[in-house]
C-alpha positions in Angstrom: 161.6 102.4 121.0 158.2 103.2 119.3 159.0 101.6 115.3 157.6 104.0 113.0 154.8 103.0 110.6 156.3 103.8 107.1 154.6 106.3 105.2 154.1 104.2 102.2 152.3 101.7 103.9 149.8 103.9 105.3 149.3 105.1 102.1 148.7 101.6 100.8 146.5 101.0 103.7 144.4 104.0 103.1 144.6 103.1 99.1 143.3 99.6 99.9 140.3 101.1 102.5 139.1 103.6 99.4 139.1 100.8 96.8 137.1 98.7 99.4 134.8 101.8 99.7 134.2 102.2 96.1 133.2 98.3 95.3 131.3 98.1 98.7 129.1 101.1 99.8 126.3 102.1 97.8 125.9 105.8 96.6 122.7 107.4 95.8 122.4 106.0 92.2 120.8 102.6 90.8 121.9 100.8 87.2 119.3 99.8 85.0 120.8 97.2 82.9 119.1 93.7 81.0 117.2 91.9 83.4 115.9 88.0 83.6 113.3 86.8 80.5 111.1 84.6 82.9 108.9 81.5 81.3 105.3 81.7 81.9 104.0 78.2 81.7 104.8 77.3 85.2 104.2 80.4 87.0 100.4 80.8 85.2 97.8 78.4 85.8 94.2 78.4 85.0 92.0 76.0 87.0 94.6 74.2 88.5 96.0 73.3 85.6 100.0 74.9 84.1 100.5 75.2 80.0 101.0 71.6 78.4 102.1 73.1 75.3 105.8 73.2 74.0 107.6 76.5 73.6 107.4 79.2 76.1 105.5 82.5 76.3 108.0 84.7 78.2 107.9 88.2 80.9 110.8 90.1 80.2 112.2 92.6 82.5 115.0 95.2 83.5 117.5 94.8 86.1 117.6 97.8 88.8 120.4 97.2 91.4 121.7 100.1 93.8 125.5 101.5 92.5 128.7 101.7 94.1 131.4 104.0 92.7 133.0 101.0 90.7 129.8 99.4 89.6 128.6 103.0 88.4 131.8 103.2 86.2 131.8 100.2 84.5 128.2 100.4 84.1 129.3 103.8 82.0 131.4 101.3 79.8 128.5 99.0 78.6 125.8 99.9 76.0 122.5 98.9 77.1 123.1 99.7 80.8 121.5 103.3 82.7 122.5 105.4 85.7 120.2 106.8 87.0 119.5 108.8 90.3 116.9 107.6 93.4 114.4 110.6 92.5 114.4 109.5 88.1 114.0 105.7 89.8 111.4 106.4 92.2 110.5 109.9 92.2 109.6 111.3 95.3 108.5 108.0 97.1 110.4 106.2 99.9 111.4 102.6 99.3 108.6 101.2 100.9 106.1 103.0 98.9 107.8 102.5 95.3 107.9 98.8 95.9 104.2 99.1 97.2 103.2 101.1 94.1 104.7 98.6 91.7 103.0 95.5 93.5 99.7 97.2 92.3 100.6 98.1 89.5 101.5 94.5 88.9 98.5 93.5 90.0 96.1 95.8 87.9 98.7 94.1 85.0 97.6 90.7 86.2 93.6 92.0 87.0 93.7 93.6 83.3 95.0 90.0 81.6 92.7 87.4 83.0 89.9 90.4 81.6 91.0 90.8 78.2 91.7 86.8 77.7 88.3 85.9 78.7 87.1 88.6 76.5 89.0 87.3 73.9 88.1 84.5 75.0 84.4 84.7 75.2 84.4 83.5 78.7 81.6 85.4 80.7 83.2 87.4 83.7 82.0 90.9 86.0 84.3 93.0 87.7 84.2 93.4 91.3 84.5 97.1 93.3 87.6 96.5 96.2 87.5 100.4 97.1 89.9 103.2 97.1 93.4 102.3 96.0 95.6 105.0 97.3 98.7 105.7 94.9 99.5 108.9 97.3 98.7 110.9 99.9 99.1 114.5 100.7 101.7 115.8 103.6 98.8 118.2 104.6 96.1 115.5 104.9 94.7 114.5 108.7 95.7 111.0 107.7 99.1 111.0 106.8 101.2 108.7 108.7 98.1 106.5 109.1 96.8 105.8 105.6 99.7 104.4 103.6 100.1 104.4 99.7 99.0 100.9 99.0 96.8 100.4 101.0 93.1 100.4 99.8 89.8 102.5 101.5 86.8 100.6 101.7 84.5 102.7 103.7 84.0 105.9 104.6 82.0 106.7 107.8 80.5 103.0 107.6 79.9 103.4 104.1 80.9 101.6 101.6 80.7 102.6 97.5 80.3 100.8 94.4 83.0 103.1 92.7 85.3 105.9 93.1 83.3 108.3 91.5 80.6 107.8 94.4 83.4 107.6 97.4 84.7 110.9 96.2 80.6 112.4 95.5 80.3 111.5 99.6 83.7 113.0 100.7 83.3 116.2 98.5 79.7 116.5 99.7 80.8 117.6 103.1 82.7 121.0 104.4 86.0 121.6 104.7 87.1 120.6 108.5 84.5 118.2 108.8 85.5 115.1 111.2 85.1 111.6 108.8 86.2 107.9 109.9 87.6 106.1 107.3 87.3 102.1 106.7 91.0 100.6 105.0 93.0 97.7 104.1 96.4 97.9 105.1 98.5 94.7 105.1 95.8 92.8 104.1 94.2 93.6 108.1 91.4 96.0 108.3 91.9 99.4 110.2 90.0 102.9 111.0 91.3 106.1 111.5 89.5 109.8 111.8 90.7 112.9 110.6 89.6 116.5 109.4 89.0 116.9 106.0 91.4 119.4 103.9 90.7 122.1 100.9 92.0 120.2 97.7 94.6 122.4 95.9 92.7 121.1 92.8 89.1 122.0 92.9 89.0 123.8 96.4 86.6 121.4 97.7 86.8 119.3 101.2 88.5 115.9 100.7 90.9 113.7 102.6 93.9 114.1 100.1 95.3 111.5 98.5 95.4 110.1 94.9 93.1 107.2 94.5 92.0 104.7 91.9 89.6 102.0 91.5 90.9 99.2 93.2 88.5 96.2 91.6 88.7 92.5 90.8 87.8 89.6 88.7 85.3 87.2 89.2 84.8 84.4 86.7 84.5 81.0 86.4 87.4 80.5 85.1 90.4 80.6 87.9 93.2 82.1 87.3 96.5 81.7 89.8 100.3 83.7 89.3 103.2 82.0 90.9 105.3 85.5 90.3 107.3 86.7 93.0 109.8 89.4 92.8 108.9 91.5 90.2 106.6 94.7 89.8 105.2 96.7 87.3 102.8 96.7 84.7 104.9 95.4 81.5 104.3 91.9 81.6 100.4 92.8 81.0 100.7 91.3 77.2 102.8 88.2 78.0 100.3 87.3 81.0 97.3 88.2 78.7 98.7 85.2 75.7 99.5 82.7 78.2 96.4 82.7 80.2 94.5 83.1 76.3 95.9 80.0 75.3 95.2 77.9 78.5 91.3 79.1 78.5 91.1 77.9 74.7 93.1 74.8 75.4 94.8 75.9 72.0 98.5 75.9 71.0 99.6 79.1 69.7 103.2 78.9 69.6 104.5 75.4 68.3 107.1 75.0 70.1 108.8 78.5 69.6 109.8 80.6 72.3 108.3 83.8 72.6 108.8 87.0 74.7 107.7 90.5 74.7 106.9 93.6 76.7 104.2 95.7 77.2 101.3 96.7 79.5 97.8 95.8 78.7 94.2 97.2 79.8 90.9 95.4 80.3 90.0 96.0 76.3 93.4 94.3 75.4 95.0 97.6 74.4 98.8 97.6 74.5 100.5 100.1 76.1 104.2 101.8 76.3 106.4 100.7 78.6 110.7 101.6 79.8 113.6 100.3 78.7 113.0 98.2 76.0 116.5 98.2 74.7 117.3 96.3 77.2 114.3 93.7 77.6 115.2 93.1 73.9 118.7 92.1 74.7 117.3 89.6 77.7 115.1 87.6 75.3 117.6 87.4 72.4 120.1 86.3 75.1 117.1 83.7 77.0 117.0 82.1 72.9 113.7 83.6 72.1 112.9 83.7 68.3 110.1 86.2 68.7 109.7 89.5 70.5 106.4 91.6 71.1 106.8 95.2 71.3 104.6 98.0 72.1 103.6 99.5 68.5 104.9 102.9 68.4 102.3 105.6 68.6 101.4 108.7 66.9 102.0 110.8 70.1 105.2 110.4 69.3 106.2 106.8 71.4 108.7 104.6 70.1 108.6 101.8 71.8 108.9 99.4 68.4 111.6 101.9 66.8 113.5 101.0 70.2 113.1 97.6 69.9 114.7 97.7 66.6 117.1 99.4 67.1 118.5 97.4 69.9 117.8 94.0 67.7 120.3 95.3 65.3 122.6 96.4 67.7 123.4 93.3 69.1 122.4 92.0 65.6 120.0 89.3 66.8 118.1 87.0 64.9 114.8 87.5 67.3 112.1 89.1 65.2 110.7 92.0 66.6 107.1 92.3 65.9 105.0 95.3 66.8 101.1 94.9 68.0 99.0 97.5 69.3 95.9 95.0 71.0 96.2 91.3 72.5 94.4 90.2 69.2 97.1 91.7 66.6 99.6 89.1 69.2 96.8 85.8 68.6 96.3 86.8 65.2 100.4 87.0 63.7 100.7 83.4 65.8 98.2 81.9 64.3 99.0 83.4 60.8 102.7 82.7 61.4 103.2 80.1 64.1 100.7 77.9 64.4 100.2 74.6 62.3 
């Protein structure tokens, strides 16, 4: 005779297969949550040469992770951790193309530092023209499926251009339907492709339609190499712009102190807004840093400091939170405050 499988096993069987379901497969969700506060005196170094200084100018940044169903629920349960769905993550991008997106956009953070520290610094440096950078392409364009976000148009019809402005003069010079072989960098290996050019929804003229930006580069004398792998974005702009301004001047800023912050930066040394703050706070108080370099809040409404604040008093740190709203505020409190 057959034995019967008793009905309370199955149901403990099936009990155990949904628990191992709910800590196992992802769902359509990520957690933002406090990330990793990353020194920059090994991972920076400017011609050949890492930070000799004590103390430590720290990147902070938030933890994403995919959820589960039990990951998502205990994320609920702690304060400075976020669910959040794929399309508030990423938008309407695939995988690929948000990790693409912010490895240039940590690169323009990078690009924008080395300028505003040599400006800073009073190091003599030109900017050099890359091409296109494509930040997205339309569904409707002749070249989708060839021309990838990322990558970066150089020519167009065997010419090349010295800025956006005259790529897109060129393209929008020419009728809608007419055949153009573009010149672009994909993968770091050069490629061509031909296609029709479309109507722009925009300003009704002929274009190849995608979202672009200048894609350029620094040349100075002064070398400056990253050693950061992993992380995207544009937030450590500030960090990377005080690190790499202390090693040009050969100058300590910080004696001894550890020091993190957040923010992006532009090629004038303007500080700029960035996300989750409350929880980059809460990775450098944890990391042991004494000072914190927030975004200063602006009068658009922003409130990137307020955040900060906030969140320091939460977890009732004694990190000081200081706001700046250029690279030079950041020199000038360390050199009021820190330095000998």
């Amino acid at each position: 005779m057959k034995r019967k499988v008793p009905i309370k096993r199955l149901l403990l069987l099936l009990l155990a297969l949904v628990l191992m379901a709910c800590v196992a497969l992802p769902i359509p969700y990520y957690i933002e949550a406090p990330g990793s506060t990353i020194k920059l005196d090994t991972l920076v170094k400017v011609n050949g040469q890492k930070d000799k200084f004590s103390g430590s100018f720290s990147l902070t940044s938030v933890g994403i992770r995919q959820a589960t169903v039990a990951t998502a629920l205990f994320a609920k349960t702690q304060t400075f951790s976020d669910l959040v769905t794929k399309e508030e993550l990423m938008g309407t991008a695939s995988d690929d193309d948000y990790n693409r997106i912010q490895n240039f956009y940590m690169e323009s953070s990078q690009n924008n530092a080395i300028t505003a520290a040599l400006y800073l610094a009073k190091k003599p440096f030109k900017m050099d023209y890359l091409g296109v950078y494509v930040l997205g392409i339309e569904e409707s364009s002749a070249f989708y499926g060839k021309i990838k976000i990322g990558d970066t148009v150089v020519k167009v019809d065997s010419k090349p251009f010295k800025s956006s402005d005259d790529f897109m003069k060129y393209v929008q010079s020419k009728k809608v339907g007419d055949q153009v072989t573009i010149t672009y960098l994909q993968d770091g290996k050069e490629k061509t492709a031909q296609g029709a050019l479309i109507k722009l929804p925009s300003n009704n003229k002929a274009g190849i339609g995608i979202t672009l930006t200048d894609h350029t580069q620094v040349n100075s004398q002064e070398k400056v190499q990253f050693d950061v792998d992993n992380i995207g974005g544009p937030s450590a702009g500030l960090m990377f712009t005080l690190e790499i301004y202390q090693q040009l001047m050969n100058q300590d800023l910080r004696n001894g102190h550890e020091i993190a912050g957040t923010g992006t930066i532009d090629s004038q040394g303007n500080v700029g807004q960035i996300g989750g703050i409350d929880k980059k706070v809460v990775s450098a108080s944890e990391s042991g840093a004494e000072i914190f370099f927030a975004p200063a809040d602006l009068e658009k409404g922003d409130t990137n400091y307020q955040e900060a604040k906030k969140a320091a008093a939460k977890i009732k740190t004694k990190m000081k939170v200081v706001s700046v709203k250029t690279a030079q505020e950041a020199v000038d409190y360390l050199k009021k405050h820190v330095t000998k």
